[in-house]
N, C-alpha and C positions, 0 to 999 in steps of 0.2 A: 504494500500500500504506500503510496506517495500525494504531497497535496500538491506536487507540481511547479512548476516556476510562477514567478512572478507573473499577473497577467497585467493590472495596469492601475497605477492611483489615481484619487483624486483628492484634486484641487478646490474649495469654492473660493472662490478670487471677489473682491472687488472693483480689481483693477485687470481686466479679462483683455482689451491693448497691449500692457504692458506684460502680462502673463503670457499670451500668446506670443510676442515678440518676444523675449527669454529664451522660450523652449525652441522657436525658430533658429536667434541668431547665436546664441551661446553655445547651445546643445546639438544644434541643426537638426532636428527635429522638423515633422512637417505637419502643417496646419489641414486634414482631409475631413474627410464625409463622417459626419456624424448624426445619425438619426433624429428625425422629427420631432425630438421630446418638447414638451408646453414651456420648458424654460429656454431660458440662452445661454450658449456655453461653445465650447469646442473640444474637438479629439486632436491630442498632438501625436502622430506617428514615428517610430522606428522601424527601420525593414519591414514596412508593410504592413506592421502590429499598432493599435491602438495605444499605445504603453501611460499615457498623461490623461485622464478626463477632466477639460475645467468645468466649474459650474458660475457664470455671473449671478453674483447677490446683491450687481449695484442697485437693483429696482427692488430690493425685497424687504420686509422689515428684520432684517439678519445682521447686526455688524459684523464683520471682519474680527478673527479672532488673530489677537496681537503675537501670538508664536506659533507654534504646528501643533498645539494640542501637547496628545501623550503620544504621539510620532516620534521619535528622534529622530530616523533618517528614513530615506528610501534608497535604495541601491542599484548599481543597473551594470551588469558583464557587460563590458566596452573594450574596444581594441585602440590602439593609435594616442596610445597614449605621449610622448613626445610632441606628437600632432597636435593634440590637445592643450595641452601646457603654453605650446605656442600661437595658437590662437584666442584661449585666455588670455596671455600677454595682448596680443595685437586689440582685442576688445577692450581691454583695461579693468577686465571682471575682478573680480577679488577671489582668490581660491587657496586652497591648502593642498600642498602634493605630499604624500607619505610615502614611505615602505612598511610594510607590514614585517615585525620581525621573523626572519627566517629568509626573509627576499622573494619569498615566492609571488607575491600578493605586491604591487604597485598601488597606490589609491589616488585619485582625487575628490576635495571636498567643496562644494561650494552650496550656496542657499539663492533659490528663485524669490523674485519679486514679494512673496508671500509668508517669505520666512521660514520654507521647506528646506531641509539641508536634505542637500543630494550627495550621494555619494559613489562614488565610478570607479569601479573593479577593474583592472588588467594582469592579466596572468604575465607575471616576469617573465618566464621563459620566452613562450611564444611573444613577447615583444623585442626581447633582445636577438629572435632570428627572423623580424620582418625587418 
């Protein structure tokens, strides 16, 4: 028995612009088709997977809650990590790079518009022979 991978979080956002554009330009993540539901929101995709769902709460009587909850992180198997680092730099994102001790485990950290800390897994190995 197994509960599977990760299939996708959510976000309710009141800044749903700014939220979108994040997972766009930081993540490069892509804005697709998301179902007809009675609110407004969007799906941010990775390889074709749904992986982000926001929900807009600027119209609702919901404030914005000021940290992620009882969240700590969310986490996402990513590759290109060098790549990454340096496209952080060139956006001027704010981020944290680790190694996981043992070396095996590459990490970066950073937090969306909303005050999600995200968190980005790279298998050392297989980055040290792309």
């Amino acid at each position: 028995m197994s509960v599977g991978l990760l299939d996708h979080y959510n976000v309710r956002t009141a800044n749903l612009a700014e939220t979108v554009s994040f997972y766009e330009t930081v993540l490069g993540l892509e804005n697709g088709d998301r179902p007809n539901f009675a609110f407004p929101g969007a799906w941010m995709y990775s390889e074709g997977r749904a992986v982000v769902h926001l929900i807009d709460i600027s119209n609702m009587d919901e404030a914005p809650k000021s940290d992620s909850g009882a969240i700590d992180h969310v986490a996402f198997v990513s590759t290109g990590f060098e790549a990454m680092k340096a496209h952080l730099e060139k956006t001027g994102y704010s981020y944290e790079a680790r190694e996981v001790p043992g070396g095996k485990l590459w990490q970066i950290f950073l937090r969306d518009p909303n005050g999600v800390l995200l968190e980005l897994n790279y298998d050392a190995a297989a980055e040290n022979t792309a």
